[in-house]
C-alpha angles and dihedrals in degrees: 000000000000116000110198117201112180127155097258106045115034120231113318120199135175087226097046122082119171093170094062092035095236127124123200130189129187102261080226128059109218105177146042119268144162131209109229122243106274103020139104133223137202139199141166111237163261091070129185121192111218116248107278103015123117131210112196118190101197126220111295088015127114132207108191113179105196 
């Protein structure tokens, strides 16, 4: 999955789509990834994170898998 994320268009994604009001996430995590200072994230769960991978929420973050 690519995420692209330039000044004029906002993020794009495959697996995210605003103009039908559904959200979709990967059901396995497979990179690393941290959550800013001072954001939130959101995923539909279950969720597995890949051998190896690493998700850090950092202090006065939150991660919520719904």
């Amino acid at each position: 999955m690519a995420v692209t994320i330039d000044g004029t268009s906002g993020v794009t994604s495959p697996l995210y789509n605003v103009a039908n009001c559904i959200y979709q996430n990967a059901q396995t995590i497979g990179a690393s990834y941290t959550i800013p200072a001072s954001t939130n994230a959101m995923s539909s769960g279950p969720i597995t994170i890949g051998t190896g991978f690493v998700v850090t929420v950092t202090t006065g973050s939150r991660w919520v898998i719904v």
